[in-house]
DRENKE-664067 format. One record per atom (N, C-alpha, C, O): residue number from 1; residue in three letters; atom name; x, y, z. Coordinates in nm, 3 decimals, padded with zeros to 5 digits. Layout:
BEGIN
PT num residuo atomo       u       v       w
PT NUM     ALA    CA       X       Y       Z
...
END
This chain:
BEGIN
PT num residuo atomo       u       v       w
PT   1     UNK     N  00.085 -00.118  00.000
PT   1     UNK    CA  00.000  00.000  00.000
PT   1     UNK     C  00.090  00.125  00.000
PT   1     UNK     O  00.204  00.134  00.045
PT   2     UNK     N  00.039  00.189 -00.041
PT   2     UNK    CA  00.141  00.366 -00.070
PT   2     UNK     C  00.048  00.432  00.000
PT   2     UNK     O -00.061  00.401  00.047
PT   3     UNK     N  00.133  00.561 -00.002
PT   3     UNK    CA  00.072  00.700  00.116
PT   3     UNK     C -00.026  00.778  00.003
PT   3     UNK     O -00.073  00.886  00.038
PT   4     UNK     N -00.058  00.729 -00.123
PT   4     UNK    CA -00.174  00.807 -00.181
PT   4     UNK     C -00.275  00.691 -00.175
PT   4     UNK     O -00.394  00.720 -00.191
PT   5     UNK     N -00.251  00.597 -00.159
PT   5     UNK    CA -00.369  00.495 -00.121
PT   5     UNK     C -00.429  00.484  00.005
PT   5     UNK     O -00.547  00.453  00.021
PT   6     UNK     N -00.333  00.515  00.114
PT   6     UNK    CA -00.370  00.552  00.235
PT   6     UNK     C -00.471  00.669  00.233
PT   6     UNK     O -00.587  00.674  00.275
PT   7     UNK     N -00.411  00.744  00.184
PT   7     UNK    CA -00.529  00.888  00.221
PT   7     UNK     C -00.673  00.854  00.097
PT   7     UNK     O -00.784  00.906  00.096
PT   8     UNK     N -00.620  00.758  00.008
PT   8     UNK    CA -00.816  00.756 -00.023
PT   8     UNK     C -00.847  00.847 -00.125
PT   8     UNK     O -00.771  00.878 -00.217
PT   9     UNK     N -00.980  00.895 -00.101
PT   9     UNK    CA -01.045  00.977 -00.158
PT   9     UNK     C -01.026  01.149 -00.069
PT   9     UNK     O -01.085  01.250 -00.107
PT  10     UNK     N -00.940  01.144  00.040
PT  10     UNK    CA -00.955  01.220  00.100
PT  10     UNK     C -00.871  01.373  00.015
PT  10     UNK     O -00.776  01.342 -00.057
PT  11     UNK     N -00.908  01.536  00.024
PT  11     UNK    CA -00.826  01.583 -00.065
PT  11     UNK     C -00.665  01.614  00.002
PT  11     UNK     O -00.637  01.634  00.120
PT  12     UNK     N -00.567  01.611 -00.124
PT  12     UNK    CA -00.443  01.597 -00.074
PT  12     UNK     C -00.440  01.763 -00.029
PT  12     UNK     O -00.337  01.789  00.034
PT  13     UNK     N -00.533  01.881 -00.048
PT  13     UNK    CA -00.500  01.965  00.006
PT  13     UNK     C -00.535  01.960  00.151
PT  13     UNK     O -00.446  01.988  00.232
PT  14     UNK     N -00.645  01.931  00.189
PT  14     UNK    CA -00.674  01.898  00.318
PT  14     UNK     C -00.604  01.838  00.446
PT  14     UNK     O -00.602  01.871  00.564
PT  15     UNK     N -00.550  01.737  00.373
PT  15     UNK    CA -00.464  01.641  00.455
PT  15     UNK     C -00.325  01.720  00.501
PT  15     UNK     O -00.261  01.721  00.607
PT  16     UNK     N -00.308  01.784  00.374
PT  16     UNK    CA -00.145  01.896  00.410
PT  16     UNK     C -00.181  01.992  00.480
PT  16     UNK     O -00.100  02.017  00.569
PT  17     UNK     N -00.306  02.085  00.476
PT  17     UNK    CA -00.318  02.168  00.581
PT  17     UNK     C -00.322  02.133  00.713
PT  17     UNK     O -00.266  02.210  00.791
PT  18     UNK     N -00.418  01.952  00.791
PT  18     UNK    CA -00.377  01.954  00.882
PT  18     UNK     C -00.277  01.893  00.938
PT  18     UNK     O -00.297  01.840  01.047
PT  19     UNK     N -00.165  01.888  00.888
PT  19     UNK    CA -00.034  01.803  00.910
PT  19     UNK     C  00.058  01.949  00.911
PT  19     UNK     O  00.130  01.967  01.009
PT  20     UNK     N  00.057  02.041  00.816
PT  20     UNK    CA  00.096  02.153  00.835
PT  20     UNK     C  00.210  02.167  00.741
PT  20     UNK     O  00.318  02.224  00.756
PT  21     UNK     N  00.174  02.118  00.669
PT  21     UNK    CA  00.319  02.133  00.491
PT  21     UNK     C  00.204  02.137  00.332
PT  21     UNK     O  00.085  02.105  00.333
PT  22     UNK     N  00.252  02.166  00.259
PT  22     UNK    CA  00.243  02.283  00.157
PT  22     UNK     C  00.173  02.127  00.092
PT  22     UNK     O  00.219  02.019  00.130
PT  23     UNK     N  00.026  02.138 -00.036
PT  23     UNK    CA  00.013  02.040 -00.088
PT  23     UNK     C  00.132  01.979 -00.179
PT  23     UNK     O  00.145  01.860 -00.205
PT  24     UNK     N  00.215  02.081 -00.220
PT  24     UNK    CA  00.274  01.953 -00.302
PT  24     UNK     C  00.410  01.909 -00.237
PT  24     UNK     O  00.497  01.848 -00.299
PT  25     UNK     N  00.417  01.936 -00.142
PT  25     UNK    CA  00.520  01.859 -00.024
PT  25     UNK     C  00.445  01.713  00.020
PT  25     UNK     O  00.507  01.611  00.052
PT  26     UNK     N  00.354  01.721  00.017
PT  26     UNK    CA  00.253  01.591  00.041
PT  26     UNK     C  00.241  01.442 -00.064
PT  26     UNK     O  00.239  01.321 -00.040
PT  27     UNK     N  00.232  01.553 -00.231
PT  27     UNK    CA  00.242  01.518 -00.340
PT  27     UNK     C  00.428  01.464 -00.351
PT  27     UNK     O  00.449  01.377 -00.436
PT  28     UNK     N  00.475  01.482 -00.321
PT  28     UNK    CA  00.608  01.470 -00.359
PT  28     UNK     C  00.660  01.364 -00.284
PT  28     UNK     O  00.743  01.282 -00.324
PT  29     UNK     N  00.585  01.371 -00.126
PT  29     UNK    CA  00.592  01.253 -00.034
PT  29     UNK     C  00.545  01.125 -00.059
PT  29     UNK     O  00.602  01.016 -00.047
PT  30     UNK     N  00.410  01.156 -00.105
PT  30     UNK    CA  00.338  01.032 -00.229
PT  30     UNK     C  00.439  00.978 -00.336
PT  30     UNK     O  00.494  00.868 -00.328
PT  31     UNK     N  00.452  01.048 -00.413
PT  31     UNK    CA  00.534  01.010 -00.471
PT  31     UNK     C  00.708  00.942 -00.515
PT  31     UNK     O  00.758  00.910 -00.623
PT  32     UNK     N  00.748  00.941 -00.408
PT  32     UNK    CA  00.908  00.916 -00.348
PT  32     UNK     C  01.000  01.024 -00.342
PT  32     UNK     O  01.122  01.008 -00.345
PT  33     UNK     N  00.944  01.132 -00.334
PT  33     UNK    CA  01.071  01.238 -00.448
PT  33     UNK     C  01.097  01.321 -00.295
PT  33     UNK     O  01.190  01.399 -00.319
PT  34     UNK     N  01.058  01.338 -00.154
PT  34     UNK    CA  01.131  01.379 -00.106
PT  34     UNK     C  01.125  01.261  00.048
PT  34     UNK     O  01.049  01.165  00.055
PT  35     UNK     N  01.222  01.302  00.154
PT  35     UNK    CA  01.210  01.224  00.246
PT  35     UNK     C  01.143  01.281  00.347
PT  35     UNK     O  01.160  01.400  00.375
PT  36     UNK     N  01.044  01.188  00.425
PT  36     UNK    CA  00.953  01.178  00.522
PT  36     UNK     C  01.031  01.222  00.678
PT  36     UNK     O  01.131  01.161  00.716
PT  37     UNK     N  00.972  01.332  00.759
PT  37     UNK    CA  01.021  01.327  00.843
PT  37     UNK     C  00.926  01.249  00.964
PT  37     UNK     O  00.804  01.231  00.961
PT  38     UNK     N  00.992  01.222  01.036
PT  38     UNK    CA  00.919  01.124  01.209
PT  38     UNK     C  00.832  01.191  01.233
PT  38     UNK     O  00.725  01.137  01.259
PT  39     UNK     N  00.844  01.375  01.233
PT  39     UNK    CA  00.677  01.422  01.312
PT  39     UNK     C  00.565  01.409  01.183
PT  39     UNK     O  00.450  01.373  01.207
PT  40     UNK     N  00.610  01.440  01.048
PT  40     UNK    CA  00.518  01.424  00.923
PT  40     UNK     C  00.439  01.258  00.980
PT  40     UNK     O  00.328  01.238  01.029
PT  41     UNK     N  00.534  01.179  00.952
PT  41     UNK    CA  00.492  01.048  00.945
PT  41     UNK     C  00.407  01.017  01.075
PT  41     UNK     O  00.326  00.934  01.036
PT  42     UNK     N  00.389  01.037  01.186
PT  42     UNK    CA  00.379  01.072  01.307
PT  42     UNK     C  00.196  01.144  01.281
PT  42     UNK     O  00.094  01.076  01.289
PT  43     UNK     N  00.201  01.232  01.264
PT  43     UNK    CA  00.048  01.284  01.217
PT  43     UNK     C -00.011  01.246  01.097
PT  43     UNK     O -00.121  01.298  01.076
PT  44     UNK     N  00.044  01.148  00.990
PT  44     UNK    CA -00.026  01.111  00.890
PT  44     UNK     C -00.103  00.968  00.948
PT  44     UNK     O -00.208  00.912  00.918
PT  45     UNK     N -00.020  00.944  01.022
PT  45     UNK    CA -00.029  00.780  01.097
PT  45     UNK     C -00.213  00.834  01.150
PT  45     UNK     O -00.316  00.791  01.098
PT  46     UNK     N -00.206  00.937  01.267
PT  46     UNK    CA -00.296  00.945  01.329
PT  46     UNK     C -00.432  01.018  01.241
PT  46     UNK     O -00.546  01.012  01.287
PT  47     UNK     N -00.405  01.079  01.121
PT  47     UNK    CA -00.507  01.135  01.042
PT  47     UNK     C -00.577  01.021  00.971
PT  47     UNK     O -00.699  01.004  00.968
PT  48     UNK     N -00.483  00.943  00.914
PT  48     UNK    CA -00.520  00.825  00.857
PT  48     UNK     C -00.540  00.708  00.966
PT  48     UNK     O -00.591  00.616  00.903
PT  49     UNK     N -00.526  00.674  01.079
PT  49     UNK    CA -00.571  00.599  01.136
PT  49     UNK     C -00.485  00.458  01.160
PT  49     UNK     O -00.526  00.370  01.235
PT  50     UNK     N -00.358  00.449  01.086
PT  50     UNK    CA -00.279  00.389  01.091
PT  50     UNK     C -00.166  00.386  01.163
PT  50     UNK     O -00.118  00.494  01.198
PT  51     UNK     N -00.106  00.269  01.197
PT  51     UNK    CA  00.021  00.304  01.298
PT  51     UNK     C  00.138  00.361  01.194
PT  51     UNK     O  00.142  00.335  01.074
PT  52     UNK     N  00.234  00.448  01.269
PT  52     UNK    CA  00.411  00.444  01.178
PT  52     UNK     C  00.426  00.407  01.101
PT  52     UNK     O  00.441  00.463  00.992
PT  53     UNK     N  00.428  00.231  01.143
PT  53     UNK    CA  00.538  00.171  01.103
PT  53     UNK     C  00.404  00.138  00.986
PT  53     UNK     O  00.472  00.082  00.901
PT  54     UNK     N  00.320  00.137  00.952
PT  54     UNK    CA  00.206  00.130  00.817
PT  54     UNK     C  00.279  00.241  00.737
PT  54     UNK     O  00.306  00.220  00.618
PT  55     UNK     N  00.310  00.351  00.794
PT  55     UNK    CA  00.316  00.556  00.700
PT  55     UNK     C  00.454  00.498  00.678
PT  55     UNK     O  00.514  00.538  00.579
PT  56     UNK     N  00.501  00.426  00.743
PT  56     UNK    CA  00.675  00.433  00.668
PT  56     UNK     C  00.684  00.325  00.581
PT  56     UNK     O  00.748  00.347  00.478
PT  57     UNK     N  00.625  00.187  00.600
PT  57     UNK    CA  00.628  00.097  00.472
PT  57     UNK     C  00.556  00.181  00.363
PT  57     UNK     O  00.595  00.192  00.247
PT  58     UNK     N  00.443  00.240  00.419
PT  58     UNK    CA  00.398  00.305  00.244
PT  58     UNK     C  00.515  00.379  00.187
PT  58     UNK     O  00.561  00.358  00.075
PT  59     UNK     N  00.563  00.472  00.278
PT  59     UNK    CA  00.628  00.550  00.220
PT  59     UNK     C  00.790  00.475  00.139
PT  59     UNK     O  00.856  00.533  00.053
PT  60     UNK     N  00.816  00.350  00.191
PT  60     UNK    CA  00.932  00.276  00.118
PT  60     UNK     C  00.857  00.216  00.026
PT  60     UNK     O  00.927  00.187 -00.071
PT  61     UNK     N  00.744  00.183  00.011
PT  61     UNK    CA  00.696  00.135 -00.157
PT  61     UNK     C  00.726  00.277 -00.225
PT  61     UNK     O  00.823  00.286 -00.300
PT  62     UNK     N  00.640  00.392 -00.199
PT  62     UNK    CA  00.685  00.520 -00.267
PT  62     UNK     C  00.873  00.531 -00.343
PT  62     UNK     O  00.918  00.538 -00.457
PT  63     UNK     N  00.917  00.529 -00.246
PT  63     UNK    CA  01.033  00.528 -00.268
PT  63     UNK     C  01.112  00.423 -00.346
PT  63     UNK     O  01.195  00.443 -00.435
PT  64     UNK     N  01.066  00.296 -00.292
PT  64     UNK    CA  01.122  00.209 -00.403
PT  64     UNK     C  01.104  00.240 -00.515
PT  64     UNK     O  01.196  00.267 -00.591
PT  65     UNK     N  00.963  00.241 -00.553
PT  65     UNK    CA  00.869  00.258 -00.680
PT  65     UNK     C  00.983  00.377 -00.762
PT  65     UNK     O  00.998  00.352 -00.881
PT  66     UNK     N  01.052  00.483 -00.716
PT  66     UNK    CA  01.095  00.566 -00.773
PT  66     UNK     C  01.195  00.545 -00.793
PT  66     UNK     O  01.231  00.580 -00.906
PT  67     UNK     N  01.285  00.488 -00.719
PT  67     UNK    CA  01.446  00.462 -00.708
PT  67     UNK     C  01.418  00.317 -00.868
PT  67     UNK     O  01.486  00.310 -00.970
PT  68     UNK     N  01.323  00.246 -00.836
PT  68     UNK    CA  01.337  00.127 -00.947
PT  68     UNK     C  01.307  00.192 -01.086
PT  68     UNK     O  01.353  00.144 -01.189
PT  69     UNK     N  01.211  00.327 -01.082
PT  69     UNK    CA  01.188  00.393 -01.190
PT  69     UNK     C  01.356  00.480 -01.271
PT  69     UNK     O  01.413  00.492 -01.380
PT  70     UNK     N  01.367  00.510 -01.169
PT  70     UNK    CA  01.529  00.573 -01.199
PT  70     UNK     C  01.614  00.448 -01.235
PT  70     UNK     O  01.686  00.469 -01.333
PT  71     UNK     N  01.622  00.356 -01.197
PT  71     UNK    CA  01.767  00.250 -01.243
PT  71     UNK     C  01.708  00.240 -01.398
PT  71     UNK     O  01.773  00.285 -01.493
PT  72     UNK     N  01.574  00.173 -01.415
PT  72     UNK    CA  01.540  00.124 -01.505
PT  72     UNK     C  01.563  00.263 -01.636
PT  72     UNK     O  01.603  00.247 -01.751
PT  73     UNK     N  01.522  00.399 -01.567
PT  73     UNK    CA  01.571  00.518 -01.743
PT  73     UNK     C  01.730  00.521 -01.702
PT  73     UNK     O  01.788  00.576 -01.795
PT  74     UNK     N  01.808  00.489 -01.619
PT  74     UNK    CA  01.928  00.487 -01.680
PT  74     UNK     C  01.971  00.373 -01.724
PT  74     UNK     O  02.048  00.361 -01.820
PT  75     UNK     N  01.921  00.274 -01.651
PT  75     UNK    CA  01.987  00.138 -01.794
PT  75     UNK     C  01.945  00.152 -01.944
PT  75     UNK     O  02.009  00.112 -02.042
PT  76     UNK     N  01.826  00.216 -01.941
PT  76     UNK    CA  01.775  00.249 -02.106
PT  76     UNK     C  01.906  00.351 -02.109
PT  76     UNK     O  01.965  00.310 -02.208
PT  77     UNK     N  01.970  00.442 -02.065
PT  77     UNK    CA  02.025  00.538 -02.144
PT  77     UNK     C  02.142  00.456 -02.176
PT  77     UNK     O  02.205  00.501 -02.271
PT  78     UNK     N  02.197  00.332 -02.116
PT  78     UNK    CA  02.306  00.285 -02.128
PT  78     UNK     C  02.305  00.170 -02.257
PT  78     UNK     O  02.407  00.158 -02.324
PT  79     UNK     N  02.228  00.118 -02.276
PT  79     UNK    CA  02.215  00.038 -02.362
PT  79     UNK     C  02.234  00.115 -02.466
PT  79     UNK     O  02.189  00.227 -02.491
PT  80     UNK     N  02.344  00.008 -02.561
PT  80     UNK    CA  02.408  00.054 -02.659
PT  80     UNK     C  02.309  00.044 -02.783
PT  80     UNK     O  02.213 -00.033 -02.787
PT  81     UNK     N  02.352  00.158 -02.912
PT  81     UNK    CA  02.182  00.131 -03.006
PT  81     UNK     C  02.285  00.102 -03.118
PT  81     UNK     O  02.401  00.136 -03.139
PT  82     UNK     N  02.179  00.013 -03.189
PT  82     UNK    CA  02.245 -00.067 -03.286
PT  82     UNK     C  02.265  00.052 -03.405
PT  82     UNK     O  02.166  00.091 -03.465
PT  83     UNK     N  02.367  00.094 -03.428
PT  83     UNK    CA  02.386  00.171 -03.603
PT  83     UNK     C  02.453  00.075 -03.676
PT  83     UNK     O  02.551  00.008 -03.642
PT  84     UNK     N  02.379  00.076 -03.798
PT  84     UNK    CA  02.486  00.020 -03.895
PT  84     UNK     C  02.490 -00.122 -03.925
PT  84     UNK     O  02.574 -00.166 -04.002
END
C-alpha cells in the first residue's frame, strides 16, 4: 500500500493543511521524491488511522517505486543502439 492509497479519496490539500506542509510537499511525499520526516509520518499515521510503522512501509513502496523507476531510465540510457 502507498501513502496516496492511504489517504483515499480524501483531498491531498486537506490532509497537508492539517499536518501543516504545503500540498505539493505531500504530493512529492506520495510520490518518493522527497524524504519523510518522524513528526510528518507521526500525524499522517494518526489522520489516517494507521500506525508508523504502516506511513513508513507506504512511504518505502513510494520510494522504491521511484528509485526502481530511476535505475530502469538509466539502464535504457546505457544500452548501446544498434547503427549500422
Amino acid at each position: 500500500m502507498t501513502l496516496a492509497e492511504l489517504r483515499g479519496d480524501r483531498h491531498l490539500a486537506a490532509i497537508a493543511e492539517i499536518v501543516g506542509i504545503s500540498k505539493s510537499y505531500l504530493s512529492l511525499l506520495e510520490n518518493g521524491k522527497r524524504r519523510i520526516f518522524l513528526d510528518i509520518a507521526e500525524k499522517l499515521g494518526l489522520i489516517y488511522g494507521v500506525s508508523i510503522d504502516e506511513i513508513l512501509c507506504a512511504y518505502k513502496v513510494c520510494r522504491m517505486s521511484t528509485s526502481c523507476q530511476a535505475e530502469i531510465n538509466a539502464s535504457a540510457l546505457e544500452q548501446p543502439t544498434g547503427t549500422g
